[in-house]
C-alpha positions as a LaTeX table, in Angstrom:
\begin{tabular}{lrrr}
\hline
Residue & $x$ (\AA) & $y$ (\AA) & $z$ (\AA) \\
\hline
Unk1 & $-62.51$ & 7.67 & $-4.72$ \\
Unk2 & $-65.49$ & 7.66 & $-2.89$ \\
Unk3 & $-65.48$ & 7.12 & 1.14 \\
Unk4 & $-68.73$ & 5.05 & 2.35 \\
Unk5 & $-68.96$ & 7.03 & 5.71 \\
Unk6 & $-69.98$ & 4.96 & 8.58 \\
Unk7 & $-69.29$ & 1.19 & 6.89 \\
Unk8 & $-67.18$ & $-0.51$ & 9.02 \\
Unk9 & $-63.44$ & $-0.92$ & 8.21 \\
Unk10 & $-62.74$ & $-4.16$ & 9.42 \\
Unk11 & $-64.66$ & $-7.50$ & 11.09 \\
Unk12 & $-64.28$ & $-6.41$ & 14.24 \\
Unk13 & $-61.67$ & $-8.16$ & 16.71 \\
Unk14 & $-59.14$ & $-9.55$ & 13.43 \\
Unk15 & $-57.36$ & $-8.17$ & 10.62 \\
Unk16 & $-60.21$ & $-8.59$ & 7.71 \\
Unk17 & $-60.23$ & $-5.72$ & 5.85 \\
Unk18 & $-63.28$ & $-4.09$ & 4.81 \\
Unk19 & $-62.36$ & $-0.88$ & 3.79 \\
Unk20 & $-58.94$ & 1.24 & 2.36 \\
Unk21 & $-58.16$ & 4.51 & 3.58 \\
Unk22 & $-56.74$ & 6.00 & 0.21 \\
Unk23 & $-56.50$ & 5.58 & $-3.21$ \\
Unk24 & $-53.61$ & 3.54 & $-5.15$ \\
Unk25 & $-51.46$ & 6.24 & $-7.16$ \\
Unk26 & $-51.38$ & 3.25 & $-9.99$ \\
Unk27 & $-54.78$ & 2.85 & $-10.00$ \\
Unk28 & $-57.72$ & 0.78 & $-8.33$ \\
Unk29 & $-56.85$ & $-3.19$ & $-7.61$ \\
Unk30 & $-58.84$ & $-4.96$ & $-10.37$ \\
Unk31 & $-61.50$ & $-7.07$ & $-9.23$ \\
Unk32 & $-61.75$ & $-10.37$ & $-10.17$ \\
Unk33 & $-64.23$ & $-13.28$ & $-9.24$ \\
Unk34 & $-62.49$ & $-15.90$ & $-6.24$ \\
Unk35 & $-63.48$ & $-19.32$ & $-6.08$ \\
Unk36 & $-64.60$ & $-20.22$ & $-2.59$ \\
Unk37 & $-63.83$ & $-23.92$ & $-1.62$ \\
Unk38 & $-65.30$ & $-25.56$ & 0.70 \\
Unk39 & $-62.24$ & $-26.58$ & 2.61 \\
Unk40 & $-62.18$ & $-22.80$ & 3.36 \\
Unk41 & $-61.14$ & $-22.04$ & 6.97 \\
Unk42 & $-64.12$ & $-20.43$ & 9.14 \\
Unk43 & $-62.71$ & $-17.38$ & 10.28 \\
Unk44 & $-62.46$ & $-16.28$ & 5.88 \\
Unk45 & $-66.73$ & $-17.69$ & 5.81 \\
Unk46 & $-67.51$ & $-15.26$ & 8.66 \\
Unk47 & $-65.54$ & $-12.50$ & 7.20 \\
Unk48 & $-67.19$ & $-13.01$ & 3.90 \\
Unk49 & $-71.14$ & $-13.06$ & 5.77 \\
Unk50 & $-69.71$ & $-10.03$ & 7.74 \\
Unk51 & $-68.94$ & $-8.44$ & 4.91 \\
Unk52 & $-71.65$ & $-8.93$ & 2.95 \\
Unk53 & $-74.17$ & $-8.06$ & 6.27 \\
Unk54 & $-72.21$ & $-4.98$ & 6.20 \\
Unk55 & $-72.57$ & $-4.39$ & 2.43 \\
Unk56 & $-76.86$ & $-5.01$ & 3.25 \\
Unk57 & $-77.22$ & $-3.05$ & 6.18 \\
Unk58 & $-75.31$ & 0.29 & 4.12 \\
Unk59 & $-77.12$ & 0.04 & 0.32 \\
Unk60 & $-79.73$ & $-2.70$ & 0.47 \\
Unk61 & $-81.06$ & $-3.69$ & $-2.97$ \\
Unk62 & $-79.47$ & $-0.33$ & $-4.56$ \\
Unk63 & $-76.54$ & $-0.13$ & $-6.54$ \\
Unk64 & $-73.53$ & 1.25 & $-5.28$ \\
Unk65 & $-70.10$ & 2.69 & $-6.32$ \\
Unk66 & $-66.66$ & 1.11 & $-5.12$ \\
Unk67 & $-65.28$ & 3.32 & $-3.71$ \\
Unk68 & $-63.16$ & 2.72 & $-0.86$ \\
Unk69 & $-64.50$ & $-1.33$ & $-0.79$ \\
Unk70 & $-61.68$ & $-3.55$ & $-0.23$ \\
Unk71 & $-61.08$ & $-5.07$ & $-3.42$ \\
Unk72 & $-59.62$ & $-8.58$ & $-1.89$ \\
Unk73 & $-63.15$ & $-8.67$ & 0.07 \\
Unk74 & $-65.19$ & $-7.64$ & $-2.86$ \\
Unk75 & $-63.56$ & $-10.21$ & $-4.86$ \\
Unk76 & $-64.88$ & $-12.97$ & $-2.87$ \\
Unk77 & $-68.09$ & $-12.32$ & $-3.61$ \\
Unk78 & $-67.99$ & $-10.66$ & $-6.67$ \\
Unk79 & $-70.13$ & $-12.79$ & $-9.54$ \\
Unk80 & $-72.17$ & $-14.28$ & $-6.95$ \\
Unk81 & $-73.52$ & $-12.87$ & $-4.42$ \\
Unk82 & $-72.25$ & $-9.00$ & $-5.89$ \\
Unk83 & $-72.68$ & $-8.34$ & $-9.08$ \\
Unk84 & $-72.15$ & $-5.46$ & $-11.82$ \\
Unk85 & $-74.99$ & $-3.20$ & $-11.90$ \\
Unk86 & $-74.13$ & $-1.50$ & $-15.45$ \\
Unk87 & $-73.14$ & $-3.53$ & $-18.57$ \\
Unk88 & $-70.28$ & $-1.04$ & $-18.74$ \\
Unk89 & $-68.76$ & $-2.19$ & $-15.41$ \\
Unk90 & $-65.02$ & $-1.64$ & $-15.53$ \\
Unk91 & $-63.33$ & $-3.92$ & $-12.62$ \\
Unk92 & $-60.41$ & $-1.43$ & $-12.60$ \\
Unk93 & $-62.15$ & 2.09 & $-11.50$ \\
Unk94 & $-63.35$ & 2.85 & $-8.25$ \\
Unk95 & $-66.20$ & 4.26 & $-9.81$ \\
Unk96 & $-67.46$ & 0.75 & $-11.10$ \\
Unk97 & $-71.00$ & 0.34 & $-9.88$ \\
Unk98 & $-72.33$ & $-3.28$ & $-8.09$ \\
Unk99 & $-75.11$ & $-4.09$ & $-6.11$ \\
Unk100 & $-76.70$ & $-7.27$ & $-4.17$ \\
Unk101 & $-77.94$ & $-10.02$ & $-5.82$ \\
Unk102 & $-80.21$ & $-10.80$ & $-3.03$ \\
Unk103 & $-81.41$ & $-14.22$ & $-4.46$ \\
Unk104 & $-77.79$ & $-15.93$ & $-4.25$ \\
Unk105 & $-76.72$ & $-13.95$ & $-1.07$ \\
Unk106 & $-80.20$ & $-15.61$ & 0.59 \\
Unk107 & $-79.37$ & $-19.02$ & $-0.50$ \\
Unk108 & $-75.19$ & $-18.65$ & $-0.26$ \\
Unk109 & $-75.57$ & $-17.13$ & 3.53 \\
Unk110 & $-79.12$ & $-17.29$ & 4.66 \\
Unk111 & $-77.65$ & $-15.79$ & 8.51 \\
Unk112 & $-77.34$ & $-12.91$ & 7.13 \\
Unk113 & $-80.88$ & $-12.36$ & 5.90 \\
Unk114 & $-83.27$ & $-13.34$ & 8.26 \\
\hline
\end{tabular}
């Protein structure tokens, strides 16, 4: 499992996870895509525009491995705003590459971009 070096492990001041330390033994947590209501409390939007800040400020436009990415984070965005950057994408590895779809990030959290 790769270990982004210097990406921040949490939103600083709560308990959103941005990061794991180590890999499952059973395996990666499969990613899946989470529907985001809008009823959705404020403190889970800012950890989702922190998160995805974060995710711009490290790799940009480039594509990027998993790695040590929290998977419940990831999944929030994941088919939206992230999205697989290989037709082979494998939600299961930690090897799985993604990047930004800048387009939908803009328009879904235009703070973060400015």
């Amino acid at each position: 499992m790769l270990k982004h070096r210097g990406f921040p492990g949490r939103l600083p001041g709560t308990d959103f996870q941005f990061t794991i330390r180590r890999p499952n033994p059973k395996g990666a947590t499969p990613l899946r895509r989470r529907e985001r209501h809008a009823d959705r409390r404020p403190a889970d939007r800012e950890a989702d525009a922190a998160f995805l800040a974060a995710l711009w400020a490290h790799f940009g436009e480039a594509a990027f491995e998993r790695g040590n990415l929290d998977a419940g984070r990831l999944s929030w965005l994941l088919g939206r705003e992230v999205v697989p950057a290989t037709d082979s994408f494998d939600p299961e590895s930690y090897e799985a590459e993604l990047r930004i779809d800048r387009a939908a990030a803009m328009a879904a959290f235009p703070e973060v971009f400015p």
